[in-house]
KOLZALUM-65840 format. One record per residue (C-alpha): residue in one letter; residue number from 1; x, y, z. Coordinates in steps of 0.05 Angstrom, whole numbers, plus 5000, padded with zeros to 4 digits. Layout:
<rs>
<r><residuo>A</residuo><num>NUM</num><east>X</east><north>Y</north><up>Z</up></r>
...
</rs>
This chain:
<rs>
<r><residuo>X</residuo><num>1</num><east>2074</east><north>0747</north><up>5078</up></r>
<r><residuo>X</residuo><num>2</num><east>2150</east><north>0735</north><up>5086</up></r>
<r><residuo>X</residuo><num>3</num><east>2199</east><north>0790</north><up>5114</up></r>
<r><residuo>X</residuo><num>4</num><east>2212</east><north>0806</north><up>5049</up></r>
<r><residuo>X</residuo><num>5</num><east>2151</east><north>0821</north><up>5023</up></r>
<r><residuo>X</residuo><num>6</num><east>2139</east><north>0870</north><up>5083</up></r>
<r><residuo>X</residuo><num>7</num><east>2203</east><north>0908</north><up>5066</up></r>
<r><residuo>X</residuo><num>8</num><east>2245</east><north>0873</north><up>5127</up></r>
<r><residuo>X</residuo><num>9</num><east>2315</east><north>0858</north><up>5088</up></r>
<r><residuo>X</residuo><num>10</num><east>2333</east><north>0791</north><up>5130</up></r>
<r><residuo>X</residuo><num>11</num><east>2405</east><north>0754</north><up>5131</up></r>
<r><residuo>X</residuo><num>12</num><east>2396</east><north>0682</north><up>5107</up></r>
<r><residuo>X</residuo><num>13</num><east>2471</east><north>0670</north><up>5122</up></r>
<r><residuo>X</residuo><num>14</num><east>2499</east><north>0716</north><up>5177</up></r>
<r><residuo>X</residuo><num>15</num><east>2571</east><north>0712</north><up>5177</up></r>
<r><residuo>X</residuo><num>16</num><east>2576</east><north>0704</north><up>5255</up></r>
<r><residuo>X</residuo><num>17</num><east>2514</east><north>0660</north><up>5259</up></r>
<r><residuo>X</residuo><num>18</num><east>2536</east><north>0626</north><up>5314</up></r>
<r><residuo>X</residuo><num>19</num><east>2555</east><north>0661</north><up>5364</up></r>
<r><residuo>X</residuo><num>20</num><east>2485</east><north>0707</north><up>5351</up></r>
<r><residuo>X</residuo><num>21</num><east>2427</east><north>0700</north><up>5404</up></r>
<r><residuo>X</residuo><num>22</num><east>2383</east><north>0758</north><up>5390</up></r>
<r><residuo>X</residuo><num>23</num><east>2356</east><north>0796</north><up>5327</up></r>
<r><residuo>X</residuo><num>24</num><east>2342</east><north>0866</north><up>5327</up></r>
<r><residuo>X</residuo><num>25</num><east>2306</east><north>0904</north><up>5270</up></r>
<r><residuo>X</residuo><num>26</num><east>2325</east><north>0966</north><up>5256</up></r>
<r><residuo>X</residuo><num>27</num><east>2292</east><north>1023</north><up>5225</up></r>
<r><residuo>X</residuo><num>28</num><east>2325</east><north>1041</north><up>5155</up></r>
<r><residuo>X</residuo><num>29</num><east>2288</east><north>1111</north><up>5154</up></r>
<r><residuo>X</residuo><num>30</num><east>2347</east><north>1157</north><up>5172</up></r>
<r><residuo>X</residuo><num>31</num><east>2380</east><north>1110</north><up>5119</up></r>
<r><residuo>X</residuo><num>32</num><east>2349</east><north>1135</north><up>5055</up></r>
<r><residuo>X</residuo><num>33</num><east>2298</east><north>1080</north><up>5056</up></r>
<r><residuo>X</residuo><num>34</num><east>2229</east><north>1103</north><up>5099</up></r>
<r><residuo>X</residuo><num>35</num><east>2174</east><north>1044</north><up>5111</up></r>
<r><residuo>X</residuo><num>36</num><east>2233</east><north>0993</north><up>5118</up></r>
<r><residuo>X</residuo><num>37</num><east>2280</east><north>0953</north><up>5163</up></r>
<r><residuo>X</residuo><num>38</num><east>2335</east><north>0906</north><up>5168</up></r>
<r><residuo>X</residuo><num>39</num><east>2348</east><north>0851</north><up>5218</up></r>
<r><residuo>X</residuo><num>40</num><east>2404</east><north>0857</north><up>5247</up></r>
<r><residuo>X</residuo><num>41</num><east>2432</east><north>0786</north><up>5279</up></r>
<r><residuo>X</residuo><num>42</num><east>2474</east><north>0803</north><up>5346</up></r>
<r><residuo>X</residuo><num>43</num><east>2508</east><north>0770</north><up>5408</up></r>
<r><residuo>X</residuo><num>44</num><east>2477</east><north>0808</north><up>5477</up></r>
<r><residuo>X</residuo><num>45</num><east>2497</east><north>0791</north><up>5543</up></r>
<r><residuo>X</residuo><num>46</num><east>2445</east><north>0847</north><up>5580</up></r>
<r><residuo>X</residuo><num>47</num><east>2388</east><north>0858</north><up>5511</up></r>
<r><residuo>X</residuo><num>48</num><east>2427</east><north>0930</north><up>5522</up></r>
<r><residuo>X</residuo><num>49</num><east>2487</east><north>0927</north><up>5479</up></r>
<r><residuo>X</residuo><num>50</num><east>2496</east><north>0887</north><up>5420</up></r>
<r><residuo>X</residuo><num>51</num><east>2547</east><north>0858</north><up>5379</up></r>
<r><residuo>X</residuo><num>52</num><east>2542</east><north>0854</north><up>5303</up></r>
<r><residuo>X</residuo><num>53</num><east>2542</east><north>0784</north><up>5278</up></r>
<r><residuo>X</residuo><num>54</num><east>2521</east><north>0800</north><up>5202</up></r>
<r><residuo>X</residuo><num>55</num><east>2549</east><north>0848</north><up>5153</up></r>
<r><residuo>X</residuo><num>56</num><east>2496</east><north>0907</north><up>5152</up></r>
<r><residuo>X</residuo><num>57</num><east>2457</east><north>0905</north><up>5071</up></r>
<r><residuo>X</residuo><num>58</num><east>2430</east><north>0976</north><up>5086</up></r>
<r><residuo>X</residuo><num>59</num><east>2448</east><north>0999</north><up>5147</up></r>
<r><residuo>X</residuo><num>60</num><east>2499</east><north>1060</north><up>5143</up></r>
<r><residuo>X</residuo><num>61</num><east>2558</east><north>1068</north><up>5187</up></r>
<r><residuo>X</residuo><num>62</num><east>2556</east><north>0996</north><up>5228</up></r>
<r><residuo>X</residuo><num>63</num><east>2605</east><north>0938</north><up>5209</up></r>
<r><residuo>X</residuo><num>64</num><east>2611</east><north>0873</north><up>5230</up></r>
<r><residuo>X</residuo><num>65</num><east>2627</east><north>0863</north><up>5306</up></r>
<r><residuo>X</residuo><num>66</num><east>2615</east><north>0938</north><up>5322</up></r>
<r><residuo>X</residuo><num>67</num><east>2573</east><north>0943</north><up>5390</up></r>
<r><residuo>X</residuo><num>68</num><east>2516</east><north>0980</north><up>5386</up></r>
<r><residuo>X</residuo><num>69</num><east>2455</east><north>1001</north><up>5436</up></r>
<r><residuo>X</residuo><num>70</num><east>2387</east><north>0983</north><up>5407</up></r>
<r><residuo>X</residuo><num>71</num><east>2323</east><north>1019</north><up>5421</up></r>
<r><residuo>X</residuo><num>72</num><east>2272</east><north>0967</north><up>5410</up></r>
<r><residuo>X</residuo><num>73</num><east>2211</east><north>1029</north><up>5414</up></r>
<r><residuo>X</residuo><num>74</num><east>2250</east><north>1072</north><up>5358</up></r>
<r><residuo>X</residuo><num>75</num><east>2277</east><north>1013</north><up>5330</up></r>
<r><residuo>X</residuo><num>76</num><east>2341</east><north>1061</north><up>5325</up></r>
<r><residuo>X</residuo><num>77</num><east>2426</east><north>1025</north><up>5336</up></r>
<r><residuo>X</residuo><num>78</num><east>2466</east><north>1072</north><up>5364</up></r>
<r><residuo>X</residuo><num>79</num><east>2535</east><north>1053</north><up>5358</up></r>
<r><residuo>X</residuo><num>80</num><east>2582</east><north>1044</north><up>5424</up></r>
<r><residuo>X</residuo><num>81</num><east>2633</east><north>1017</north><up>5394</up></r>
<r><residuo>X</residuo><num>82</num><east>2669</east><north>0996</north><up>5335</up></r>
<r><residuo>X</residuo><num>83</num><east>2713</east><north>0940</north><up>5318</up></r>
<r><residuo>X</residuo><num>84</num><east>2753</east><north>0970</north><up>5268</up></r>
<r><residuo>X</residuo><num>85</num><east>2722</east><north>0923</north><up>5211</up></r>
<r><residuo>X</residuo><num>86</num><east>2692</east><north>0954</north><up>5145</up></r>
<r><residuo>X</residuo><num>87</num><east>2651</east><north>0932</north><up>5098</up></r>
<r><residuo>X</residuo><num>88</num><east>2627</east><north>0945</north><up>5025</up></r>
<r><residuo>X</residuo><num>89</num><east>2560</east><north>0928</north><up>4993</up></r>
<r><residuo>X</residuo><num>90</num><east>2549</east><north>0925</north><up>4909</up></r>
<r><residuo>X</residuo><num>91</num><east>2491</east><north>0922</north><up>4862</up></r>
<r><residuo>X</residuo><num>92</num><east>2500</east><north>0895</north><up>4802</up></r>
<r><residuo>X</residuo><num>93</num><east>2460</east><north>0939</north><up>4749</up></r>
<r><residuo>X</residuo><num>94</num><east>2424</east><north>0879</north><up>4716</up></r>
<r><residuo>X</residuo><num>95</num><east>2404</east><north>0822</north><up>4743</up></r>
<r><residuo>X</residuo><num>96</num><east>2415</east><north>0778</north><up>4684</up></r>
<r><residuo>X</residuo><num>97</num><east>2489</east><north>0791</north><up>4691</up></r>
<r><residuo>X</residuo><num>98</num><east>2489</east><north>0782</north><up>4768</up></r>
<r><residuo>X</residuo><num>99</num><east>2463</east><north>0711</north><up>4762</up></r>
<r><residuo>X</residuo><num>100</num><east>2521</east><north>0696</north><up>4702</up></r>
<r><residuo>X</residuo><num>101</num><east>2566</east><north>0721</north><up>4737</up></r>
<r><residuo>X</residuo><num>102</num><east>2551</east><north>0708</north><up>4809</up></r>
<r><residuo>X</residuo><num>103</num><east>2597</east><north>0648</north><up>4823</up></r>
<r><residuo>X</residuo><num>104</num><east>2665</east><north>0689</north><up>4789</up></r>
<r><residuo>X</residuo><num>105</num><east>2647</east><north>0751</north><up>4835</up></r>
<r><residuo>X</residuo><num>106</num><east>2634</east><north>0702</north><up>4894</up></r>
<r><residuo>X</residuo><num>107</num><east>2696</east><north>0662</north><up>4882</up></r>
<r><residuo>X</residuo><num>108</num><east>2738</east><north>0730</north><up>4872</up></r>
<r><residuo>X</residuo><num>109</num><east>2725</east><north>0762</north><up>4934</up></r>
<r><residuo>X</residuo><num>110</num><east>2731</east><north>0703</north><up>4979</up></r>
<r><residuo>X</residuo><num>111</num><east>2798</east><north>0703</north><up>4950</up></r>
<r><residuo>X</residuo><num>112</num><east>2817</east><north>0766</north><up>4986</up></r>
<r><residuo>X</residuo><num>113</num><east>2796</east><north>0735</north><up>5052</up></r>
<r><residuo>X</residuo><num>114</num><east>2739</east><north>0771</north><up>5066</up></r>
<r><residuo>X</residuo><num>115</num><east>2673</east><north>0752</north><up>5095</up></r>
<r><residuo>X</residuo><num>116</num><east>2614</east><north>0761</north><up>5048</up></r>
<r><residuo>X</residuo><num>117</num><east>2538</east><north>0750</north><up>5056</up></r>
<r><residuo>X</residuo><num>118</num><east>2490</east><north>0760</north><up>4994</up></r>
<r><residuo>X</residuo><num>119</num><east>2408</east><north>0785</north><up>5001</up></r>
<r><residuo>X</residuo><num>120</num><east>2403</east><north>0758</north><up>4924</up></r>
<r><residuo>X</residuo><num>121</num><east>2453</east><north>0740</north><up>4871</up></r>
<r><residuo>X</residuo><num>122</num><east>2451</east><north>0809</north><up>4852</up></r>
<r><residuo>X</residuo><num>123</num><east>2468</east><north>0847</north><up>4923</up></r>
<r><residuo>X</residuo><num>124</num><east>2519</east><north>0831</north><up>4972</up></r>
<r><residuo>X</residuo><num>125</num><east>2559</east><north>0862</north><up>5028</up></r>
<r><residuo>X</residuo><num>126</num><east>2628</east><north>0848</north><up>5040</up></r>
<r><residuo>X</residuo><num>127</num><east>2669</east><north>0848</north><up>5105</up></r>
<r><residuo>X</residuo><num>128</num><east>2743</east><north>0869</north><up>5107</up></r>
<r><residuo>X</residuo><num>129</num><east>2774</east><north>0855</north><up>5167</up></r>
<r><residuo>X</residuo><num>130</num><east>2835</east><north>0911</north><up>5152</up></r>
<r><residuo>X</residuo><num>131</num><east>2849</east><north>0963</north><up>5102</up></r>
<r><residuo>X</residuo><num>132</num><east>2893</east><north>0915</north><up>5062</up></r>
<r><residuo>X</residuo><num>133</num><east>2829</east><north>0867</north><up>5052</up></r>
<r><residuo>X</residuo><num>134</num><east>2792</east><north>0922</north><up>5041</up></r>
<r><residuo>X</residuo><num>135</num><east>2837</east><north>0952</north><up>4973</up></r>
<r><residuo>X</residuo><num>136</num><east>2839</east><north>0877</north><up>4954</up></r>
<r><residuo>X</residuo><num>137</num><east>2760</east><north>0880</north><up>4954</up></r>
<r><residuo>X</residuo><num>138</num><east>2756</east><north>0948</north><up>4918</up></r>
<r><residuo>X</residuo><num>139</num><east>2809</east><north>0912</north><up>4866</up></r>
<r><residuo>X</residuo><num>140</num><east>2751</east><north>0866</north><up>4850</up></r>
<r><residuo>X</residuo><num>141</num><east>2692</east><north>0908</north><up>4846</up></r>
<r><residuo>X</residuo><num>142</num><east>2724</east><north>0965</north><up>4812</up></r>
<r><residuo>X</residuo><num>143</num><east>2730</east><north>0949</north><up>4742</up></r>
<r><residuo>X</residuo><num>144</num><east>2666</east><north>0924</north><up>4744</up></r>
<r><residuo>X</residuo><num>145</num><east>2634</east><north>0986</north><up>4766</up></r>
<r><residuo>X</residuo><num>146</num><east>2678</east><north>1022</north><up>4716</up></r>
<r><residuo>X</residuo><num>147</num><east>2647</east><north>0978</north><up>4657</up></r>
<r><residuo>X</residuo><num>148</num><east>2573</east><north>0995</north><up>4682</up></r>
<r><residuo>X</residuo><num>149</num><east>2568</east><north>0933</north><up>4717</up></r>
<r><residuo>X</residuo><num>150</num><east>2548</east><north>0940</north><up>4785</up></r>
<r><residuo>X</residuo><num>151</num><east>2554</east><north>1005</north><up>4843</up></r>
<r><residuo>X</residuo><num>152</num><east>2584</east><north>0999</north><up>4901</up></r>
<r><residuo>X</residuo><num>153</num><east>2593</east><north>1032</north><up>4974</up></r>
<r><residuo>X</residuo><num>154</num><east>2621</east><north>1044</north><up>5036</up></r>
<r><residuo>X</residuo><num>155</num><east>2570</east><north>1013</north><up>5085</up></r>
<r><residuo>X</residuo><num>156</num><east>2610</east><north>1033</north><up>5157</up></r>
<r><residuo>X</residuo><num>157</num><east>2612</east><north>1102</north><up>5136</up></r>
<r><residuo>X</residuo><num>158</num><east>2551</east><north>1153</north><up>5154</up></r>
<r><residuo>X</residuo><num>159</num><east>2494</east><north>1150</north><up>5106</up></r>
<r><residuo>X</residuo><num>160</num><east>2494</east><north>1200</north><up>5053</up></r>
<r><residuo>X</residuo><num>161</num><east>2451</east><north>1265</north><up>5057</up></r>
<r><residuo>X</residuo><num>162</num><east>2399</east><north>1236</north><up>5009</up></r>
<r><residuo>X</residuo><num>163</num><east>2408</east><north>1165</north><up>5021</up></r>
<r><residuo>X</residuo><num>164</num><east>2445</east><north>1113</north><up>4985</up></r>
<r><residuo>X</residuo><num>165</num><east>2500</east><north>1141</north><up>4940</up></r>
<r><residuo>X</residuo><num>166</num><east>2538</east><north>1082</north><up>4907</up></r>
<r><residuo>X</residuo><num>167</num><east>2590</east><north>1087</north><up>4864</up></r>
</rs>
């Protein structure tokens, strides 16, 4: 049984991959999505604090390069600190389309500069290193979510009250 299948989203590509040397898993309960977890890859120095070294998929209010304390018991991040990144995360609505248009969408957002990672062709986060990268990204991704397209979210802000809430 992979990961996957046990409901453990994993990062195939982590932006930061090499400067990581230690996964965590977190528990995505308290994020709208009980009996799962994500993997979190991270750079530790002490297996105390950890930096980011992925873009979160369903994490809520962590970016890329934030530091965080992990409880490896509760499986809970706590974040220390932030790194003043931000990052967005879409769905597209049909799969179908994700796949035809995957490579535009991929192509248009690496335009802006930002850092993406995908889970599939038909979710990905995006990291924005400013708030000028970040308008560039929402450029992209809203006229798409205003045709029906795909949603999309804040994923360094706090998780809604009843979980996920994209656009």
């Amino acid at each position: 049984m992979s990961a996957a299948d046990a409901g453990i989203a994993t990062h195939d590509a982590p932006v930061w991959r090499e400067k990581t040397n230690y996964i965590i898993r977190v528990d995505l309960g308290a994020h709208g999505m009980p009996g799962s977890a994500e993997q979190l890859w991270t750079r530790t120095d002490d297996q105390r604090t950890f930096e980011l070294c992925c873009i979160p998929f369903f994490t809520y209010g962590l970016a890329l390069g934030d530091r965080v304390e992990w409880d490896d018991g509760s499986r809970v991040a706590t974040l220390v600190e932030r790194s003043g990144r931000r990052n967005v995360r879409f769905a597209w609505n049909d799969k179908s389309e994700a796949a035809e248009q995957h490579e535009a969408l991929h192509g248009r957002l690496a335009a802006t500069g930002a850092c993406l990672e995908f889970s599939s062709n038909g979710y990905g986060a995006v990291d924005c290193a400013d708030d000028v990268m970040m308008a560039g990204v929402i450029t992209v991704l809203q006229p798409l979510n205003g045709a029906g397209l795909l949603i999309w979210e804040y994923g360094d802000q706090p998780a809604p009250p009843s979980g996920h809430k994209c656009r």
